[in-house]
C-alpha positions in Angstrom: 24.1 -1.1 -13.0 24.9 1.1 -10.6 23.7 4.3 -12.6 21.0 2.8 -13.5 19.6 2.3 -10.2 20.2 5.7 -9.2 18.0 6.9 -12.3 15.5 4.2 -11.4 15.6 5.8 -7.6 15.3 9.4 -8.5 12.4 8.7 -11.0 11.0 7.0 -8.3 11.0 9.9 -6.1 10.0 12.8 -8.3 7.0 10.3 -9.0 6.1 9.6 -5.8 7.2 13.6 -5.1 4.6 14.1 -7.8 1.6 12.2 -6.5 2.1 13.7 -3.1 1.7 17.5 -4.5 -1.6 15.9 -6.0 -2.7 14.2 -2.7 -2.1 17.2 -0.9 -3.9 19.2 -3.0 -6.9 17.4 -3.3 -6.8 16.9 0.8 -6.7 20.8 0.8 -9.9 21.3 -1.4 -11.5 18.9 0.5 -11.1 20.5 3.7 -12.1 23.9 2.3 -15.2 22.3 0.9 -15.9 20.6 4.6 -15.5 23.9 6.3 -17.7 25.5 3.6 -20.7 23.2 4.3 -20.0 22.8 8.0 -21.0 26.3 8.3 -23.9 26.5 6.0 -25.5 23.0 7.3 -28.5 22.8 9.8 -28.1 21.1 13.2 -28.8 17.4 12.5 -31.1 15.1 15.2 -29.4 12.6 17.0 -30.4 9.6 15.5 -30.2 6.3 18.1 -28.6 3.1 15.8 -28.5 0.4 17.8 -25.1 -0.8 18.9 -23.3 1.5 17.0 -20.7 2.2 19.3 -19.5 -1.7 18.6 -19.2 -0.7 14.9 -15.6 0.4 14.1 -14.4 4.0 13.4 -13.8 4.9 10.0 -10.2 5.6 10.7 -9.4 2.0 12.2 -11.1 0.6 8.9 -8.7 2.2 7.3 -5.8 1.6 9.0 -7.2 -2.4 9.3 -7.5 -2.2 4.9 -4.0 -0.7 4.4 -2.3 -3.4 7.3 -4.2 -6.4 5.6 -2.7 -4.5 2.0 0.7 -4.3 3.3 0.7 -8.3 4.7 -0.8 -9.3 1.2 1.6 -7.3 -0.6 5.5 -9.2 1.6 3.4 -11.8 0.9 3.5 -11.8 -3.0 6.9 -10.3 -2.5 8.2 -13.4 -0.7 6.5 -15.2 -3.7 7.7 -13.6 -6.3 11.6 -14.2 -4.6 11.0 -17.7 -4.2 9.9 -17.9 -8.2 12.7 -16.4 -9.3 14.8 -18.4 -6.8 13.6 -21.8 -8.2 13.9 -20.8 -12.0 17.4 -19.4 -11.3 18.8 -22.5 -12.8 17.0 -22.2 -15.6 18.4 -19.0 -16.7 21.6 -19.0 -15.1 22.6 -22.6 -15.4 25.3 -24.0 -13.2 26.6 -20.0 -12.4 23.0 -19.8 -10.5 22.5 -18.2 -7.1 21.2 -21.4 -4.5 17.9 -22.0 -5.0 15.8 -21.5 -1.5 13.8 -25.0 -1.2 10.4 -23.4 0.9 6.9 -24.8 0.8 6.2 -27.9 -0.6 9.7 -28.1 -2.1 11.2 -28.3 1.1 9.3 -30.9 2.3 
C-alpha cells in the first residue's frame, strides 16, 4: 500500500508540476500581450459610474470565489467521510472501523 501511495503522490506532483509550467506560461503571454497594448492604446476619458468605489475589486472577487470554493469543497469532503463511515459495516462487517453517528443520525 505503501508503494502505492508514493506512486499515487509523485504522479500527483509531476501533474500538478505540469499544470503549473502551463499556468505560468500562459500568465507570461498574457503579460507580454498587456504591455504590448498598454503602449499602443490611447488615453481613455474618465468615465463617472456612480458608486463604483462600493463595487468590489476584481482581486477580492476572486479571492471571495476561491474561499466560498474551498468551504464547499471540506464540506463535501466531510460528506464523503461520514458516507463511507456509515456504510463501513456494510463492507467490512463486524471488522468495521466505528461508524461516526453526525447529522440526523446522531440525533
Amino acid at each position: 500500500m505503501s508503494d502505492t501511495k508514493t506512486v499515487g503522490q509523485e504522479l500527483q506532483g509531476e501533474i500538478l508540476k505540469t499544470v503549473r509550467k502551463g499556468q505560468d506560461a500562459v500568465v507570461d503571454a498574457i503579460q507580454l500581450w498587456a504591455d504590448a497594448v498598454q503602449a499602443i492604446k490611447p488615453p481613455l476619458p474618465e468615465v463617472g459610474i456612480p458608486f463604483a468605489d462600493k463595487l468590489p475589486k476584481p482581486e477580492d472577487l476572486v479571492a471571495n470565489a476561491y474561499d466560498f470554493a474551498e468551504q464547499l469543497l471540506a464540506a463535501q469532503r466531510k460528506f464523503a467521510e461520514d458516507v463511507l463511515h456509515a456504510t463501513a459495516p456494510l463492507f467490512y462487517g463486524d471488522t468495521a472501523p466505528a461508524a461516526k453517528k453526525t447529522g440526523a443520525a446522531a440525533k
